[in-house]
SEKOLPA-377700 format. One record per residue (C-alpha): x, y, z; residue in three letters. Coordinates in steps of 0.001 Angstrom, whole numbers, padded with zeros to 6 digits, always signed. Example, Ala and Ser with C-alpha at 12.3 -4.5 7.8 and 13.67 -1.06 7.14 Angstrom:
# SEKOLPA-377700
+012300-004500+007800ALA;+013670-001060+007140SER;
***
This chain:
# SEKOLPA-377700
+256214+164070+206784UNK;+255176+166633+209304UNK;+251504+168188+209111UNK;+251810+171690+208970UNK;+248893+174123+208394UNK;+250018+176353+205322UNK;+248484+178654+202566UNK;+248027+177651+198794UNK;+246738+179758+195449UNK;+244958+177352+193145UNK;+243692+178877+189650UNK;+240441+177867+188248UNK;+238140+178537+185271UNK;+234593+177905+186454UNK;+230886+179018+184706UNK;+228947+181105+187372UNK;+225054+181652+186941UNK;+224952+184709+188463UNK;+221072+185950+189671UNK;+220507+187954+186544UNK;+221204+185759+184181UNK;+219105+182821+185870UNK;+216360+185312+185467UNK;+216928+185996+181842UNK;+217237+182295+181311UNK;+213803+182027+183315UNK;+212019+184516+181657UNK;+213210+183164+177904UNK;+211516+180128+178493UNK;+208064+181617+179996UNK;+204644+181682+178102UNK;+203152+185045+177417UNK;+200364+184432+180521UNK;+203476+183438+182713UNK;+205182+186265+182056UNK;+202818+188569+182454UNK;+201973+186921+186180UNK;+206084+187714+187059UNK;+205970+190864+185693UNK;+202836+191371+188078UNK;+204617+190415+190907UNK;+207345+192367+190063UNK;+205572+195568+190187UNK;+203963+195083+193591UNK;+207133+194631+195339UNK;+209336+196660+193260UNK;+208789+200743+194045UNK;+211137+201647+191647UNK;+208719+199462+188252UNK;+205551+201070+187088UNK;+203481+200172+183674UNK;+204021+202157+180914UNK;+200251+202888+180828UNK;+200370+205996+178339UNK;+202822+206192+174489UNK;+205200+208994+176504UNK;+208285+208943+175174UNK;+211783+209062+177477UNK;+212853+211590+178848UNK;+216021+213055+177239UNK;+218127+212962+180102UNK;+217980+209178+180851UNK;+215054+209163+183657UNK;+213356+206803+181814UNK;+214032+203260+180821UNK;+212168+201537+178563UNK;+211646+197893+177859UNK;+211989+198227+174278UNK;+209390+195540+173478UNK;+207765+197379+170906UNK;+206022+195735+167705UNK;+209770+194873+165408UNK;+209616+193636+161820UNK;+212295+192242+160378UNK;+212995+194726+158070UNK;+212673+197419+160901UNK;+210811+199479+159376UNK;+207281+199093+161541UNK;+206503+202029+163765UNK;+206254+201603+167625UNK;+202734+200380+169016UNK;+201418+201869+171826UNK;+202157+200900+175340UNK;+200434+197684+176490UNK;+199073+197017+180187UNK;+199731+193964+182468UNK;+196898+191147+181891UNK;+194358+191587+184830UNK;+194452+188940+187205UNK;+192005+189561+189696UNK;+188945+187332+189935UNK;+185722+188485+191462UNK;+185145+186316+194729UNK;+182296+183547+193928UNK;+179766+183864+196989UNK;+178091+180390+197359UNK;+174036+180150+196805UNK;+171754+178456+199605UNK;+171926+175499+197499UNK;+175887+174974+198526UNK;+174815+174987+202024UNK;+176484+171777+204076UNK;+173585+169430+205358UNK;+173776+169108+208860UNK;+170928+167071+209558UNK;+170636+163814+211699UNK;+169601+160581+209626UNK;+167910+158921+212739UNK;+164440+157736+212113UNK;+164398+159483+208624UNK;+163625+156061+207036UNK;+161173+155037+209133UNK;+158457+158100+208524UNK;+159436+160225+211880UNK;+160920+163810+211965UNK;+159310+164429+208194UNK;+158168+167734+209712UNK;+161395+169228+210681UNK;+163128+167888+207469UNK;+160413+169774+205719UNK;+161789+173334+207630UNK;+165551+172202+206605UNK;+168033+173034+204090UNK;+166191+169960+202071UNK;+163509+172449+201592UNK;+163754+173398+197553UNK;+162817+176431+196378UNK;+162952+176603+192104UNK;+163742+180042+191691UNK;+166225+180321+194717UNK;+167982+177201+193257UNK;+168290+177966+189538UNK;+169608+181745+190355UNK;+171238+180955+193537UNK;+169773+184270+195067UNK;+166636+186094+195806UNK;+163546+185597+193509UNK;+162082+188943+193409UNK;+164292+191615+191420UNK;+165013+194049+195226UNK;+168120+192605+195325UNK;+170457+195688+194939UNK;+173485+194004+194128UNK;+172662+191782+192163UNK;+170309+193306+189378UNK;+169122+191666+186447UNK;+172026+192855+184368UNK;+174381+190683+186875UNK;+172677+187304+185908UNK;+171945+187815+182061UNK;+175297+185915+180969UNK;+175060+183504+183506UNK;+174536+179696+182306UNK;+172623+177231+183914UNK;+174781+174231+184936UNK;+173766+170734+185145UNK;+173574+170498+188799UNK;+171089+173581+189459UNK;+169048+171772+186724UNK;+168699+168797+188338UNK;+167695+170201+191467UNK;+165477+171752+190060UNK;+163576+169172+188646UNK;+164693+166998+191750UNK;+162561+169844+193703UNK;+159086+169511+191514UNK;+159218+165557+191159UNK;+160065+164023+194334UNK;+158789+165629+197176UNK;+159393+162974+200262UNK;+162550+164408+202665UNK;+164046+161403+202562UNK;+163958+160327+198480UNK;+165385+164364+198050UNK;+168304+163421+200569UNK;+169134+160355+198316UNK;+168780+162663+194942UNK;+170955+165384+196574UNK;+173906+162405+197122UNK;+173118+160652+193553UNK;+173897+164069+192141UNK;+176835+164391+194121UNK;+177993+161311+192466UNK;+177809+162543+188956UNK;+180842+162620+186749UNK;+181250+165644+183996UNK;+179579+162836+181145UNK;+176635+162584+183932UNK;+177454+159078+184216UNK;+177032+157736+187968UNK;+180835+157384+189150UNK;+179740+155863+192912UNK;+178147+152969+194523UNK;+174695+152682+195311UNK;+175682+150604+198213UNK;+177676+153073+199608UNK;+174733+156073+199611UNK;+172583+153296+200961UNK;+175399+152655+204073UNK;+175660+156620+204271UNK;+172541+157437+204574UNK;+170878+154097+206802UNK;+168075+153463+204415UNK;+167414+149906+202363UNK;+169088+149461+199439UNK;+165620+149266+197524UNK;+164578+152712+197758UNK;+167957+153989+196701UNK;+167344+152136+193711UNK;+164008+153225+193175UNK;+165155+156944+193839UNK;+167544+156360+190954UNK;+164709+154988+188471UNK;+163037+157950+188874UNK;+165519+160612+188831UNK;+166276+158726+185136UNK;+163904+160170+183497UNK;+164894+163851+184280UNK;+166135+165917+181700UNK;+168442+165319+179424UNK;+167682+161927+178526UNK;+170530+159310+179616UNK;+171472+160951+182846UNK;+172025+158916+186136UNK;+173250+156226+183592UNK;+175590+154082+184656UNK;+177502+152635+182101UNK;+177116+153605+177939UNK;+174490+150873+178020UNK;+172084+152340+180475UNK;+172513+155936+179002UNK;+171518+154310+175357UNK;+168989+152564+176682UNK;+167340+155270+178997UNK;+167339+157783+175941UNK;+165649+154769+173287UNK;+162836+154491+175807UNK;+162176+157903+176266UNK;+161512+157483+172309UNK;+159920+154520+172809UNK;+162227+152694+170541UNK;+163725+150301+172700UNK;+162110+146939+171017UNK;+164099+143359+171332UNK;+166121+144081+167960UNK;+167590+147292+169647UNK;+167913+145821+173394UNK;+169971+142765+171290UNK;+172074+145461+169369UNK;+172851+147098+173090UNK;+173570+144132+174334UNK;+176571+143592+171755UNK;+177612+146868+171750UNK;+181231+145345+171996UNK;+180815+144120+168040UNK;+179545+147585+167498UNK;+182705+149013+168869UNK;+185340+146555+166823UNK;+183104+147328+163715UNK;+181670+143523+163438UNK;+178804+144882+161671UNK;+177632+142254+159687UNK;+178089+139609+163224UNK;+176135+142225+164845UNK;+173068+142685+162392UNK;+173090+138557+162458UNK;+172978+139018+166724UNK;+169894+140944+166121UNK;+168184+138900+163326UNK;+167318+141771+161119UNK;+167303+143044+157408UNK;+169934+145343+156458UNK;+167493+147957+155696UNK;+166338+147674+159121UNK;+169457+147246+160639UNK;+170692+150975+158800UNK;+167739+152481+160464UNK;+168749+151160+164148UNK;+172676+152124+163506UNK;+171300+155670+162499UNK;+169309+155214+165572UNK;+172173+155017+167468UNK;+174434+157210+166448UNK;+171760+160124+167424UNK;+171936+159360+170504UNK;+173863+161582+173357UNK;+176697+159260+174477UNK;+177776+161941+177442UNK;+174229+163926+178273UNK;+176479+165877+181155UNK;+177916+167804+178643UNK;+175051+169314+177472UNK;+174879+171520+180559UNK;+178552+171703+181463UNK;+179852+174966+179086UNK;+183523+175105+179325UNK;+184659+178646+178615UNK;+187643+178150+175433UNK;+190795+179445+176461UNK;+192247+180927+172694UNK;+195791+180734+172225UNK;+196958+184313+171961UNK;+200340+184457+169718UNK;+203383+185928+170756UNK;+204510+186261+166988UNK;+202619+187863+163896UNK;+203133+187097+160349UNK;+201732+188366+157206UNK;+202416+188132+153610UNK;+203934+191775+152251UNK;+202764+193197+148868UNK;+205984+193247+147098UNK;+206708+189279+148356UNK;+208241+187659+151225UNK;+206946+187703+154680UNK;+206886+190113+157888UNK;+207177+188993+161307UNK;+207041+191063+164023UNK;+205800+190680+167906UNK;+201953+191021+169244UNK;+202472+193667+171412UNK;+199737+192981+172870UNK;+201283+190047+174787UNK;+204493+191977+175991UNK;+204687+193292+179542UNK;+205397+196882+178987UNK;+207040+198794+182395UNK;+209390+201684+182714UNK;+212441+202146+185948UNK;+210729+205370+187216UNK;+214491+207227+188049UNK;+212687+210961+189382UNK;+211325+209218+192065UNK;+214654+207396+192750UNK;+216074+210399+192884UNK;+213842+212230+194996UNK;+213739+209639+198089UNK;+217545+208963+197672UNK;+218532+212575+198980UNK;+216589+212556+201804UNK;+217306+209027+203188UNK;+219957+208604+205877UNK;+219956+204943+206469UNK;+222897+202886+205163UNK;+220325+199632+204694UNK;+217876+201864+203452UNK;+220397+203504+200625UNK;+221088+199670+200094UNK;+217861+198687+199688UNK;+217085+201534+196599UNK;+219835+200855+194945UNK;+219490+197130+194872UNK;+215755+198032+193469UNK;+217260+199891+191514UNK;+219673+197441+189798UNK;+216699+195059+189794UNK;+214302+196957+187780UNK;+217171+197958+185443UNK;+217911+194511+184958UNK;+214113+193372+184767UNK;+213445+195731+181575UNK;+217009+194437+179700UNK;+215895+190967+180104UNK;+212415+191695+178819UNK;+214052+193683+175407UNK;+216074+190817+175444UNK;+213775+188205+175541UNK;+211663+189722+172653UNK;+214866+190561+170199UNK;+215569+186473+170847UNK;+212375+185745+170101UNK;+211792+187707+166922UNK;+215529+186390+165815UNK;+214176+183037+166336UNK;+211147+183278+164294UNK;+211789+185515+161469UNK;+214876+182392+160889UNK;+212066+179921+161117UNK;+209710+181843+158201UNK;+212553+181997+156143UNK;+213938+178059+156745UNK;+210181+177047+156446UNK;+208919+179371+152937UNK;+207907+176443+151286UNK;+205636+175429+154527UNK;+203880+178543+154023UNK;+203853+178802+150403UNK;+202614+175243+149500UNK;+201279+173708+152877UNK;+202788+170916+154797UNK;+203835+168169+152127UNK;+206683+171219+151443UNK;+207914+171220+154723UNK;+211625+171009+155231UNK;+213334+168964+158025UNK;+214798+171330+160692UNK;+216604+170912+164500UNK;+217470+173795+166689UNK;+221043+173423+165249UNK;+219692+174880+161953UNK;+218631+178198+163832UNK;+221428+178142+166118UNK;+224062+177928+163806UNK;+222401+181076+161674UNK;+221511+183564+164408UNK;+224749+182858+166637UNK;+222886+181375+169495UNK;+223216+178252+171668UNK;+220423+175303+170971UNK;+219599+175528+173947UNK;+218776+178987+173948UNK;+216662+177999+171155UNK;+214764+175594+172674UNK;+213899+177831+175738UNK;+212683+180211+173277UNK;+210496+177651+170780UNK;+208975+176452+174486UNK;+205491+177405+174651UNK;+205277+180349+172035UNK;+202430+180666+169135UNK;+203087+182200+165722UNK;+199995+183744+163887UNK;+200707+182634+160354UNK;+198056+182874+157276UNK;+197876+178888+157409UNK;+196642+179109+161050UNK;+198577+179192+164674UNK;+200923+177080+165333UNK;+203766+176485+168113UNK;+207097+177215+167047UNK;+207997+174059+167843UNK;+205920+172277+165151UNK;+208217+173337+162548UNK;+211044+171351+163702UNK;+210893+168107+162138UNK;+212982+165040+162112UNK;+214819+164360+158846UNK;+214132+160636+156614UNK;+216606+160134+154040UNK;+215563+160043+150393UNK;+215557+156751+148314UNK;+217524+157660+145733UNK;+220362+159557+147404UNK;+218573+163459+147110UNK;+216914+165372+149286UNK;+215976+164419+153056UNK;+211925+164819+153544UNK;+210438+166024+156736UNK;+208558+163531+159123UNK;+205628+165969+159352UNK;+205334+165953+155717UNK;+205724+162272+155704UNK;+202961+161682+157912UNK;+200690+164416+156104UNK;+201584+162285+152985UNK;+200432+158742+154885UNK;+196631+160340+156046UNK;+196425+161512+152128UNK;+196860+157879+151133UNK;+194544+156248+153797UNK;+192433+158859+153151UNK;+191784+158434+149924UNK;+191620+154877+149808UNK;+188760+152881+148418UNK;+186589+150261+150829UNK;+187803+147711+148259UNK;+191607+148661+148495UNK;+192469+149357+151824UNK;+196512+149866+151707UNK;+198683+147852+154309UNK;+201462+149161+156448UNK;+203670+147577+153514UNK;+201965+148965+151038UNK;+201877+152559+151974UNK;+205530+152212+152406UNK;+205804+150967+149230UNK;+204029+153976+147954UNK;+206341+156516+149935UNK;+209268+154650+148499UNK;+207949+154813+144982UNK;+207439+158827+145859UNK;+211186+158707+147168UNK;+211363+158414+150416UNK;+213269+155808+152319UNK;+210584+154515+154641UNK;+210200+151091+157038UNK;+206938+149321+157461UNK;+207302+149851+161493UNK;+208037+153327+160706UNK;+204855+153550+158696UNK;+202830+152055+161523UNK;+204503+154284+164044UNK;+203444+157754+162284UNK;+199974+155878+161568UNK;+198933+155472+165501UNK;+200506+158828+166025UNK;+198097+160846+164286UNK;+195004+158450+165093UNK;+194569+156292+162051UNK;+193199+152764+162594UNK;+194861+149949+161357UNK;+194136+148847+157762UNK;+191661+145813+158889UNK;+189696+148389+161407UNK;+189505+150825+158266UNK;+188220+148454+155712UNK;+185181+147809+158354UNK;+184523+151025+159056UNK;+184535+151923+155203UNK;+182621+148849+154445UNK;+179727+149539+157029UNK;+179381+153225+155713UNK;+179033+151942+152202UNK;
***
């Protein structure tokens, strides 16, 4: 056969993604915070995108375009909220305090009593006010007024060195302080080796330690502790309650922790009485002292979807308009820098803006008429849920939805993907109402594995120390209830929403009785 070059038409059906509707896809599946950051980003390189900052309505003749993610109930009878902003992203720039500064400082014959004076005129040199405020201590400061520094809290570090500043006042035991704090974990447990600081810094091992006995007894009791031990102990003698019983109880802390509490009060050869006192004792105690100056700012969940209960029955859903982007294709000034351009690439260039910010705002309605489909189905597939609480909870996949609203599962899933509903039983992800299904013992209804394990706490729950229920026997319960249940099954939804395992929970119940 001779090889010939030659021309062929071959028919094919393929499935293109095309650029639009990979960002559609991309912007279903975004949180609220997410989507605000792209729509961000979208206006600072897009000319043609500005915020719909005041409630203007469109102009008649089509100028305007916009993203039509109003407040919607499903009945469609709520009025339009007013425009939204973009969430503000900018962060004001954190300008270190003279405490941050690096130490640059030569080690040489620091150990051995020589160069104390210039340590003295070196960053080592601790002043209380400078440290705690990390600025000025008089009130001239003109950018920085007393306003600025009323919210501020005082973390655990500036605390220490505070204290570090007023209690040891040798160069060299500071420099040792200043790398023990360093070493502090967020509990204010000591993560490092003392070894190491002592190799770091060329001193003997000894006065590292020593530097660490002291800085012990700083405030808040426990810290510099290096294992739950030390930090139990440090706080008892600061109470002056660490006798032999209680040193003996710390010492077996691993009985205390499997709830051995009758092997434990033998270990310490005491009455029960006394024994109740030293367990109370304990539990008073500050496990992770750190904490106490470490003030984590909550991040709330902000909902994407509302619901209320309406006077004449049912529910209404509708979106938090406070969490949709809201930005309008600004067509007057298309038009106006369209005449006067002359530029082929430029003419290009606006009109793929242009079909960009077109696009942008579709997707956006788009994305919020999906996700108020989605939800309102979920209200109505989950009324019992809301009506009676979570032992009335129905078993649902994304195939329920899907098949109702005329959309692909995994469209559904995209849109269930980090999204909050508001409900009157609290906030929950719209993924929590999708539950697997657990046939029923007699051949009825299916019951919902979140309403199964609801059903399992009740039972340990309300258990008495002198019944404790087995794996098998709260399976024989369910089954007696109607639902087809295994032992392993049991166990399995047990450890999943942190319940111990029935011997762990009769000594826990028995030691609080």
């Amino acid at each position: 056969m001779a090889l010939t070059p030659r021309l062929d038409l071959k028919q094919t059906t393929s499935l293109v993604m095309t650029p639009q509707l990979q960002q559609a896809i991309k912007l279903l599946q975004m949180s609220n915070f997410e989507l605000a950051q792209y729509v961000e980003a979208e206006l600072e390189q897009n000319p043609l995108l500005e915020r719909d900052d005041e409630e203007t309505a469109a102009p008649e003749d089509g100028t305007g375009l916009s993203n039509g993610a109003d407040e919607e109930a499903i009945d469609g009878s709520q009025d339009p909220a007013p425009p939204q902003d973009s969430l503000d992203l900018a962060t004001a720039e954190s300008i270190p305090s003279d405490s941050d500064a690096p130490l640059d400082t030569s080690y040489e014959n620091l150990w051995d009593g020589e160069g104390t004076a210039d340590l003295e005129d070196s960053s080592l040199r601790f002043d209380a006010a400078r440290v705690g405020s990390g600025g000025s201590a008089d009130f001239t400061d003109s950018e920085n007024g007393i306003e600025a520094t009323l919210s501020s809290e005082l973390t655990l570090r500036d605390h220490l060195l505070e204290q570090l500043s007023v209690d040891i006042t040798d160069p060299g035991d500071r420099l040792i302080g200043i790398h023990l704090i360093a070493m502090l974990d967020e509990a204010g447990r000591l993560s490092g080796d003392l070894g190491d600081v002592a190799e770091q810094l060329g001193c003997p091992f000894d006065r590292v330690e020593d530097v660490l006995a002291r800085m012990q007894r700083f405030d808040p009791p426990g810290i510099f502790a290096r294992d739950l031990k030390e930090c139990f102990a440090i706080q008892l003698r600061e109470r002056d309650r660490l006798d032999p019983a209680m040193q003996c109880l710390l010492d077996n802390l691993h009985m205390f922790e499997k709830y051995d509490l009758a092997g434990l009060r033998r270990a310490c050869g005491v009455d029960e009485e006394d024994f109740a006192d030293m367990l109370a004792e304990i539990r008073s105690l500050q496990p992770k002292p750190g904490t106490l100056y470490e003030h984590e700012i909550a991040q709330p969940v902000i909902p994407d979807v509302l619901m209320r209960a309406q006077s004449d029955g049912g529910w209404r859903v509708e979106l938090n308009s406070d969490t949709l982007p809201r930005v309008l294709v600004n067509r007057h000034y298309y038009a106006d820098i369209v005449r006067g351009v002359r530029d082929k690439e430029a003419k290009e260039y606006l009109s793929e803006r242009l079909n960009s910010a077109s696009w942008l705002v579709k997707a956006l309605h788009q994305r919020a008429t999906t996700i108020l489909k989605v939800a309102a189905e979920i209200v109505r597939q989950q009324d019992g849920f809301f009506e009676y609480g979570v032992a009335h909870m129905r078993p649902l996949v994304l195939r329920d939805i899907a098949e109702v609203i005329d959309m692909h599962e995994s469209t559904v899933s995209r849109v269930t993907s980090n999204k909050f509903m508001a409900t009157p039983r609290g906030v929950f992800e719209l993924k929590y109402f999708f539950s697997a299904a657990l046939s029923s013992a007699d051949g009825g209804a299916t019951h919902s594995a979140e309403a199964v394990r609801h059903r399992i706490k009740e039972l340990c729950d309300a258990e008495s120390p002198n019944a404790i229920l087995s794996d098998d026997d709260i399976a024989d319960r369910l089954r007696e209830e109607g639902v087809d249940i295994a032992r392993r099954t049991v166990a399995k939804y047990r450890e999943a929403i942190n319940i111990p395992s029935s011997v762990k929970r009769r000594r826990i119940k028995s030691g609080r009785r």
